[in-house]
C-alpha positions as CSV (number, residue, x, y, z in Angstrom):
1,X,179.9,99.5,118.0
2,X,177.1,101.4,119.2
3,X,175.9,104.1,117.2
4,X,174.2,107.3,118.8
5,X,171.8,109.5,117.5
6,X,172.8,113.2,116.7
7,X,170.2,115.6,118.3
8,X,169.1,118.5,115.9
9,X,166.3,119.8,118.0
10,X,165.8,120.1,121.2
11,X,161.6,119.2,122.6
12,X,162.8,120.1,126.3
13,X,160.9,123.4,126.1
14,X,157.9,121.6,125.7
15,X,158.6,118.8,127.9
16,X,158.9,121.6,130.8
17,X,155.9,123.6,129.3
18,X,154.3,120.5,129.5
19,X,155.3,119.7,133.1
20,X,154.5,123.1,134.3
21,X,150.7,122.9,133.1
22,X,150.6,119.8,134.7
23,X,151.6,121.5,137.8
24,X,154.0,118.4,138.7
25,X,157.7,118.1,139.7
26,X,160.4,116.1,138.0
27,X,160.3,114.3,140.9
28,X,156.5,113.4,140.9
29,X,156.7,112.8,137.2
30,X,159.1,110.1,137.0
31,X,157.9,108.3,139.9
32,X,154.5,108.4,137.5
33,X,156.7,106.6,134.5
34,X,158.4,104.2,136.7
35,X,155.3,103.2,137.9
36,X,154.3,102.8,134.1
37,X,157.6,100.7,133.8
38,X,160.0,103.1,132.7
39,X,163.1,103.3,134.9
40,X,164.0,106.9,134.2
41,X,165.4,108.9,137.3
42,X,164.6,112.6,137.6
43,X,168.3,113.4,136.7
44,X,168.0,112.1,133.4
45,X,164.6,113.8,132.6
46,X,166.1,116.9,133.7
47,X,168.8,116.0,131.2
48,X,165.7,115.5,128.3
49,X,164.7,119.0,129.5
50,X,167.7,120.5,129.0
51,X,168.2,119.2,125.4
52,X,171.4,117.1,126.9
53,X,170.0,113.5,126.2
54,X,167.5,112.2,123.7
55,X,164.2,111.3,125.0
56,X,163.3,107.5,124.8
57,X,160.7,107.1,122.8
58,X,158.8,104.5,125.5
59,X,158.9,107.9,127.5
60,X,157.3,109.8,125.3
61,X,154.8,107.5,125.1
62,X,154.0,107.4,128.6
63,X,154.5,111.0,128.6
64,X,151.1,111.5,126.3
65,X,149.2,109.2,128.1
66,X,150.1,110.9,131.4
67,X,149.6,114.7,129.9
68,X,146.5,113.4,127.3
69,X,148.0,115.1,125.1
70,X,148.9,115.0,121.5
71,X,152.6,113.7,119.7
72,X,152.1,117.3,118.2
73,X,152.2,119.0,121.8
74,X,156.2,117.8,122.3
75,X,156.7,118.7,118.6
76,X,155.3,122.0,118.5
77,X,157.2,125.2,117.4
78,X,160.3,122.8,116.3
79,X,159.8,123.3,112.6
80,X,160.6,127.0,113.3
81,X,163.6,126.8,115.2
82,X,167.2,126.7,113.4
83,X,169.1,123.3,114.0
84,X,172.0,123.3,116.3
């Protein structure tokens, strides 16, 4: 049986922050991770921005070499919010 994480917080705030200083469509940006070998089609990172799906954690990690940014940068402001 497959067990599934339950989502407490939501980072899709900064994932779109992130995205939107990037200047870069959800298009543009997954054709960027597949090309870094993660198969991830732009409906499903809309989904990560919308706090409807967990984010992979091999995406986040192409994620911060794409934005050169920090872990802290997808983190931040989550210690404030109430859990859902």
């Amino acid at each position: 049986m497959e067990q599934k994480l339950r989502r407490d917080r939501c980072i899709g705030d900064n994932l779109r922050a992130l995205r939107d200083k990037h200047d870069i469509s959800q298009e543009k940006l997954c054709a960027k991770l597949q090309l870094r070998g993660c198969d991830i089609a732009r409906s499903a990172y809309a989904k990560y921005e919308a706090g409807e799906l967990n984010v992979k954690i091999s995406v986040l990690i192409e994620l911060k070499k794409i934005y050169q940014c920090t872990y802290d940068d997808f983190f931040a402001g989550l210690d404030k919010s109430t859990m859902s």
